[in-house]
LOTOR-218302 format. One line per field, with one value per residue (C-alpha): residue in three letters; chain; residue number from 1; x, y, z. Coordinates in steps of 0.02 Angstrom, whole numbers. Each point is the difference from the previous one (the first is absolute). Example, Ala and Ser with C-alpha at 12.3 -4.5 7.8 and 13.67 -1.06 7.14 Angstrom:
BEGIN
type = (Ala Ser)
mol = (A A)
seq = (1 2)
x = (615 69)
y = (-225 172)
z = (390 -33)
//
This chain:
BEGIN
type = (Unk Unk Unk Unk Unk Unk Unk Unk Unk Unk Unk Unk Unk Unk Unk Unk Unk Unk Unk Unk Unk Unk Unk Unk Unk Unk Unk Unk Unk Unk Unk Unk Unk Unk Unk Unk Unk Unk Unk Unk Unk Unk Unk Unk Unk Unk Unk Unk Unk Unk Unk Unk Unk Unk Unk Unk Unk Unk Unk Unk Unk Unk Unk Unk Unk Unk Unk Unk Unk Unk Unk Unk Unk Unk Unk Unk Unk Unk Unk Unk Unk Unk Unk Unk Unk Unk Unk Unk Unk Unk Unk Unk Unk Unk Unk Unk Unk Unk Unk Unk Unk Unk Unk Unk Unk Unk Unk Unk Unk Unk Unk Unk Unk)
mol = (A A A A A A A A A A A A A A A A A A A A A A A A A A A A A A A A A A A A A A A A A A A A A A A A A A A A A A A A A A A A A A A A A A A A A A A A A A A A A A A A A A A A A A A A A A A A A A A A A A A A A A A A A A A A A A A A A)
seq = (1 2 3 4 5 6 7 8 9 10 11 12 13 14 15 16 17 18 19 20 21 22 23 24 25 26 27 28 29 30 31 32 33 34 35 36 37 38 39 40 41 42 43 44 45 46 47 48 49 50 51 52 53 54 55 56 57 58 59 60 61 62 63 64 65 66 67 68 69 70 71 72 73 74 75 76 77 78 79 80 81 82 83 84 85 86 87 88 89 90 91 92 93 94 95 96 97 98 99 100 101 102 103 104 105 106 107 108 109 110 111 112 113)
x = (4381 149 164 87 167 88 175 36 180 106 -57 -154 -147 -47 -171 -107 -161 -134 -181 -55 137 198 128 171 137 99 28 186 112 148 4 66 -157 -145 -109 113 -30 -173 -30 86 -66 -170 31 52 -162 -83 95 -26 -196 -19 80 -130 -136 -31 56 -6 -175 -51 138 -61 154 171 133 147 170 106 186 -58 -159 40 -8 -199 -56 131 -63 -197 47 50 -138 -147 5 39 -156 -176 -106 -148 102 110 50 14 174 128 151 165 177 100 204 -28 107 161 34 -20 -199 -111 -170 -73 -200 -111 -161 -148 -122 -161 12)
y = (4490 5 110 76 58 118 27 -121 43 -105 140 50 13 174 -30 -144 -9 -94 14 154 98 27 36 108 -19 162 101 81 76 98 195 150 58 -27 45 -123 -132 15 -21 -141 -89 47 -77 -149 -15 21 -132 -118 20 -33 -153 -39 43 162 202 145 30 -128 39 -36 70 79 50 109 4 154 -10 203 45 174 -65 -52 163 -86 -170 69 86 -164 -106 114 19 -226 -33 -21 131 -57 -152 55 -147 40 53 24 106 -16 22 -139 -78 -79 -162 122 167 10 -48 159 -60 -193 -6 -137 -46 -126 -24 -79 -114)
z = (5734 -113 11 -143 -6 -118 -44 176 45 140 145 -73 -133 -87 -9 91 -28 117 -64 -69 78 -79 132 -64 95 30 -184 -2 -145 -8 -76 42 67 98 -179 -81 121 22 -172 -20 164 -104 -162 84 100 -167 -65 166 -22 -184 50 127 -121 74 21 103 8 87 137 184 109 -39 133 -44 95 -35 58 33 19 -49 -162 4 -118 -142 15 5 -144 -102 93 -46 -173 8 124 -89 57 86 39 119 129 185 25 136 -34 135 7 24 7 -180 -40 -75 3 -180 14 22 -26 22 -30 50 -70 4 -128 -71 -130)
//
């Protein structure tokens, strides 16, 4: 079975995609806010699937770091009016040391091609 890689980088690939499946690596952006951010680590997982000839409602998984998970009801608020309803992936939400200070949000996702 074949592997395709998208915008491949020296440390890593955004997007691979094995089979039937695309893999994102780790969406980031920078904003003053956790809104701002999570809409821009959004459009950019838009973009990353209409590469791989797909889009968010055929998400599988998604994980979510927040650098403060007291911040979950500001991200939710961004993510649920971005998710497909009735396609909702299984999701995991934690808080987690992020690569810089400056990162507040980094989503994950799989999806079906």
């Amino acid at each position: 079975m074949s592997i395709k890689r998208i915008e491949v980088g020296p440390r890593m690939s955004e997007a691979v995609i094995h089979g039937s499946v695309v893999y994102l690596a780790g969406q980031v952006a920078k904003g003053d806010s956790v809104t701002a951010q999570t809409q821009a680590v959004l459009d950019q997982i838009d973009a990353l699937l209409a590469q791989a000839g797909t889009d968010k409602t055929k998400l599988l998984t998604a994980t979510i770091y927040l650098a403060d998970i007291a911040t979950f009801a500001e991200m939710n608020a961004v993510w649920d009016t971005w998710v497909s309803a009735g396609n909702t992936p299984a999701r995991a939400t934690v808080e987690a040391a992020l690569a810089t200070p400056d990162y507040k949000v980094e989503i994950v996702v799989k999806a079906a091609i």
